[in-house]
Residue, then its C-alpha position, 0 to 999 in steps of 0.5 A: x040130348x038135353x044140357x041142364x041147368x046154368x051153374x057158376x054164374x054165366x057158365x053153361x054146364x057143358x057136360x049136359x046130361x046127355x046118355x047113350x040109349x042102351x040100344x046103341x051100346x051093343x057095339x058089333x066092332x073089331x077092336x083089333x081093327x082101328x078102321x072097322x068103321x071105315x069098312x066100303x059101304x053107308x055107316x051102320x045104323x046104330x052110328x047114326x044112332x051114336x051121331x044122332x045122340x050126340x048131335x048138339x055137341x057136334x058144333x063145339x067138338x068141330x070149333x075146338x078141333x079146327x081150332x087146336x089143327x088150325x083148318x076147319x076141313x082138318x078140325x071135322x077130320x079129326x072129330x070123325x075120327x074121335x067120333x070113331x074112336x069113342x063109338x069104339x069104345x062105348x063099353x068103356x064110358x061110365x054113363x053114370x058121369x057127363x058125355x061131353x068131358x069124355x068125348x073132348x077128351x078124345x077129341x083133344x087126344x086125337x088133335x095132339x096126334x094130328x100135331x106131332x104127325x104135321x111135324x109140330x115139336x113135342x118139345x113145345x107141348x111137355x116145355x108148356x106142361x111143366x108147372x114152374x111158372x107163377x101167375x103175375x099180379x095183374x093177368x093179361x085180359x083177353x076178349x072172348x072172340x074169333x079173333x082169339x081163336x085165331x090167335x091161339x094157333x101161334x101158341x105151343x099144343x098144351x097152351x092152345x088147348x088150355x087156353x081155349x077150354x078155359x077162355x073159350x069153352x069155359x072150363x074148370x081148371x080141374x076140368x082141363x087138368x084131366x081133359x090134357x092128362x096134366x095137373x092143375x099147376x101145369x093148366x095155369x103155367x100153359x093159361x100164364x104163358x098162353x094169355x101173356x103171349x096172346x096179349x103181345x099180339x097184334x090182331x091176326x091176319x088172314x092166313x096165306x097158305x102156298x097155292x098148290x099149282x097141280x091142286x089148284x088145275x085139277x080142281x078147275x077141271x073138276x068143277x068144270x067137268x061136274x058142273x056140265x055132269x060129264x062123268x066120264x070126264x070127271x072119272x078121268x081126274x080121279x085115281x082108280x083106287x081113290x077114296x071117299x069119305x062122305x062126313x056121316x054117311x059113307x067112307x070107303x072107295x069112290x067107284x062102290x059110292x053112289x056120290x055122282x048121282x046123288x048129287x045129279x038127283x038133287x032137286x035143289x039148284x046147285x053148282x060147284x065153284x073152287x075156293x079158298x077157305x081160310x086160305x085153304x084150297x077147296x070146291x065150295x058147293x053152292x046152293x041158289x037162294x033168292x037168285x043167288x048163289x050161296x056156298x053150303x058146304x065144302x069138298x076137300x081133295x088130296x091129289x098124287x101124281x096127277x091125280x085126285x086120290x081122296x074126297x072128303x065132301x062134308x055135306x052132312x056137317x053145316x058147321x064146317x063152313x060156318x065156322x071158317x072166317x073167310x070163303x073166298x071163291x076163285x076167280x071162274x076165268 
């Protein structure tokens, strides 16, 4: 995929002009069947095909969604499952119109419902829609920086999301209008009280989220189990009907997965170590460079009952633990 030319000014055109090669929109799916796609077993070729297609909005679509659910491991989540949704839905797009607008719309749209199933009020979203608030005189300016995009979690779901394609992402007025299904008058009411509220703010500080102790031990003994390669050990930590999604590449139950040996296959020199990222708790796989030892990448867990029930390694997605601003690993005692 290509992006054109520069346009009004500064901006990059975002869209680009990327199209789906016609041999990847014969879509074998059963759209009555959210979950096709997630079928036990490797991904179809042709979605790594869709994947491959796509592959340099990847970064962008991740920094918007970890951004508006304020997790980079929840943000490549929600993108897999737009990534789905749009692979889905391949018969609908007008390729005659640019890729990037349609896929952040989904991506925006399956943020939204993460939000409302995290509990965030939907009074929040519609009060920030509402297009009766005029512009001041003198706009508050706000730098372009990580540290606004941190900041952008204090605000309400519409205002987060305009003001990130906005200030952020460097879109039109129009062009987020349509993206969060609202008017332009309701786009400038949410960046008005977006940015006010924004400027009020003191820098932000890293998050401190509650350590969850059963988590926090299994985690442990994970690590230690699949450091020594005691696979059996490991098996004793892992639910019986636990599932894997391997980013890209794999969702489906743990036990019809090659997961253990492909990493025992590794050739490149590799540990696992349990860490915080973004305050988050997590297993950091580190790779040797140069003596010493570098995280690459991030595994996320879900643990019931004693049990780890769900794995979600994002080996196949670089961006995710790049675009974290802290990784901090356990203390191994």
């Amino acid at each position: 995929m290509r992006y054109g030319a520069r346009r009004r000014g500064s901006r990059r055109n975002l869209e680009g002009f990327a199209r789906i090669p016609k041999a990847i929109r014969c879509v074998e799916i059963d759209m009555d069947n959210p979950r096709d796609m997630e079928a036990p077993g490797p991904f179809d070729a042709r979605y790594l095909a869709f994947l491959e297609t796509i592959a340099q909005l990847r970064p962008r679509l991740h920094r918007y969604c970890s951004r508006m659910t304020g997790s980079v491991m929840d943000g490549e989540d929600v993108v897999q499952d737009a990534l789905f949704e749009a692979y889905r839905k391949l018969d609908q797009y007008d390729d005659s119109r640019p890729l990037a607008p349609w896929l952040f719309r989904i991506a925006h749209n399956r943020c939204i419902d993460f939000l409302r199933r995290r509990g965030v009020r939907v009074e929040a979203e519609t009060t920030a829609m509402s297009p009766n608030s005029v512009m001041p005189a003198n706009r508050p300016v706000l730098g372009v920086s990580r540290a606004v995009e941190q900041l952008v979690m204090s605000l309400p779901p519409k205002e987060r999301a305009c003001v990130l394609l906005k200030d952020v992402f460097d879109y039109t007025l129009e062009e987020i209008a349509e993206l969060v299904s609202s008017t332009v008058g309701g786009v400038k009411a949410a960046l008005n009280r977006g940015r006010s509220k924004l400027a009020e703010l003191p820098e932000p500080v890293p998050s401190q989220r509650e350590v969850n102790p059963e988590l926090s031990r299994l985690l442990h003994l994970y690590v230690d189990r699949f450091n020594k390669r005691d696979w059996d050990g490991l098996r004793e930590l892992i639910s019986a009907d636990a599932q894997l999604r391997v980013a890209d590449r794999f969702a489906g139950p743990i036990d019809e997965s090659p997961y253990f040996g492909n990493y025992e296959l590794q050739r490149v020199p590799w540990r696992l170590a349990v860490a915080e990222v973004d305050g988050e708790l997590a297993v950091a796989v580190l790779h040797e460079h140069r003596d010493e030892w570098r995280p690459d990448t991030v595994v996320q867990f879900e643990v019931i009952d004693q049990h780890i029930v769900r794995i979600v390694d994002y080996a196949h997605c670089p961006w995710v633990l790049s675009a974290a601003t802290s990784v901090v690993m356990a203390d191994p005692s």
